[in-house]
N, C-alpha and C positions, 0 to 999 in steps of 0.2 A: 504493500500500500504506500501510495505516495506522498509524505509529511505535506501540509500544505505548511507555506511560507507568509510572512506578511501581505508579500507581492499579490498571491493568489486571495489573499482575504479582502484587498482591496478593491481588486478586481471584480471578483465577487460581489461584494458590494454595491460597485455601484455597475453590477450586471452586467458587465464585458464576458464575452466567450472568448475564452483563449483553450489552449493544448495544451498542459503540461509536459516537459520533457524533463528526464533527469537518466544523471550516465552517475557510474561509480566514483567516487570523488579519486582521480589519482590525481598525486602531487601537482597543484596550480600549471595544468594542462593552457595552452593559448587556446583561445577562442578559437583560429584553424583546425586546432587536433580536437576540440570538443564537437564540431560542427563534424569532423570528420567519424569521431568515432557512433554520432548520432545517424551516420549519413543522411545529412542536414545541406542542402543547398546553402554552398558557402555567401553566396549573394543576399541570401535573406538573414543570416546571422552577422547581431552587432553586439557593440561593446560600448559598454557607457562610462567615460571618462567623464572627472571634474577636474575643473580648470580653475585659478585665480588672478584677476585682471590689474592693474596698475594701480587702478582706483582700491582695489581688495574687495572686491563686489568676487562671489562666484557663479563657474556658469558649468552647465552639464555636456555635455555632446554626447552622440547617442552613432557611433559611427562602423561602418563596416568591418568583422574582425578581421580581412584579408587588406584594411586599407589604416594609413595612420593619420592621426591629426592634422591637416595644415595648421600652425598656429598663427600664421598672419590672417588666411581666410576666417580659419573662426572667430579673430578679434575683430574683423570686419562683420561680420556677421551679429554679432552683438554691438556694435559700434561703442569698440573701446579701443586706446591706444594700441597695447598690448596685454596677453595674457601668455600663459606658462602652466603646464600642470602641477596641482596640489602635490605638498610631499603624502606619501605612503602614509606617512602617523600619522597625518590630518583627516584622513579618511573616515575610521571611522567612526570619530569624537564629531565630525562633521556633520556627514547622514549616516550616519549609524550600519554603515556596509563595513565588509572587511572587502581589501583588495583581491578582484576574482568574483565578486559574488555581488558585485555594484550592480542596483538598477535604477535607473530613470523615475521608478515607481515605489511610492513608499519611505522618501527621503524621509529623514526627521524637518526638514522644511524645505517647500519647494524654492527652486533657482530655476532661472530662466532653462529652457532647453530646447537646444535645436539639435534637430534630427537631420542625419545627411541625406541630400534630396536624392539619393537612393533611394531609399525605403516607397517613394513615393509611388515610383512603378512596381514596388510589390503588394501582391495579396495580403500575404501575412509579414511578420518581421520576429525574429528570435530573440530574446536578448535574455538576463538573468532576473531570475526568479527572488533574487536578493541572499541568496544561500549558494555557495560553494556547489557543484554538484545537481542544481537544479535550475531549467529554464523554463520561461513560457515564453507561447507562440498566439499572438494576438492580428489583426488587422490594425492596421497605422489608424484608419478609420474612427477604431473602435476606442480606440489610443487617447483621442481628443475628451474622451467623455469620463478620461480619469486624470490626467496632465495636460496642462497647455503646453505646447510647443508650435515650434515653426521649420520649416524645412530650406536647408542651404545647404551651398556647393563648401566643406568644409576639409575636406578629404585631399591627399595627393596620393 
């Protein structure tokens, strides 16, 4: 049986359908080998970084595991100077994730977040379930009705 996660209760909540997915936890596996050992279309699984801006404002991105950050576009993208990724310890005193098991959904407070305008042309989109070892599969769609976000080219 599959623990349900914060992720999932929120969802839940406020009556998103999504697909639980969950692999064996081995050692902080990358999002590619998780996608792969799910055999998971690597195009619809992402990875949700957080970032902190010049000003010390934070922001999320929510981007493809096979793709990295641009951090110039995503500073453009929130219209700030610059930004830089959070350190590791900040994580999870922040939103309350451990590195690995970060999602979009169910921060301890919400930060802006933009979605890479990938996600746009998919059906659904993978990301983590906020637990090490556990994801859901939702429509970007469906997405809206639990976080705000917006979609940009944030990716090289």
């Amino acid at each position: 049986m599959l623990q349900k996660t914060n992720v999932m209760r929120v969802l839940d909540q406020k009556k998103v359908k999504y697909e639980p997915h969950s692999y064996a936890n081995t050692n902080a596996v990358s999002g590619l080998e998780v996608a792969e050992i799910l055999g998971q279309n690597v195009s619809q699984v992402f990875k949700t970084l957080v970032t902190v801006s010049s000003t010390k404002k934070n922001y999320v991105f929510v981007i493809p595991v096979s793709k990295e950050l641009d951090l110039k576009k995503a500073a453009t993208a929130v219209r700030e100077k610059k930004i830089e990724m959070i350190k590791e310890k900040e994580l999870l005193p922040l939103t309350g994730y451990v590195h690995g098991g970060c999602s979009p959904v169910g921060m301890k407070k919400f930060f802006k977040t933009v979605i890479d305008e990938t996600a746009a042309s998919q059906e659904t989109i993978i990301f983590s379930a906020g637990k090490i070892g556990y994801q859901v599969e939702v429509s970007p769609v469906d997405l809206k009705k639990v976080i705000a976000y917006e979609f940009a080219d944030v990716t090289k």
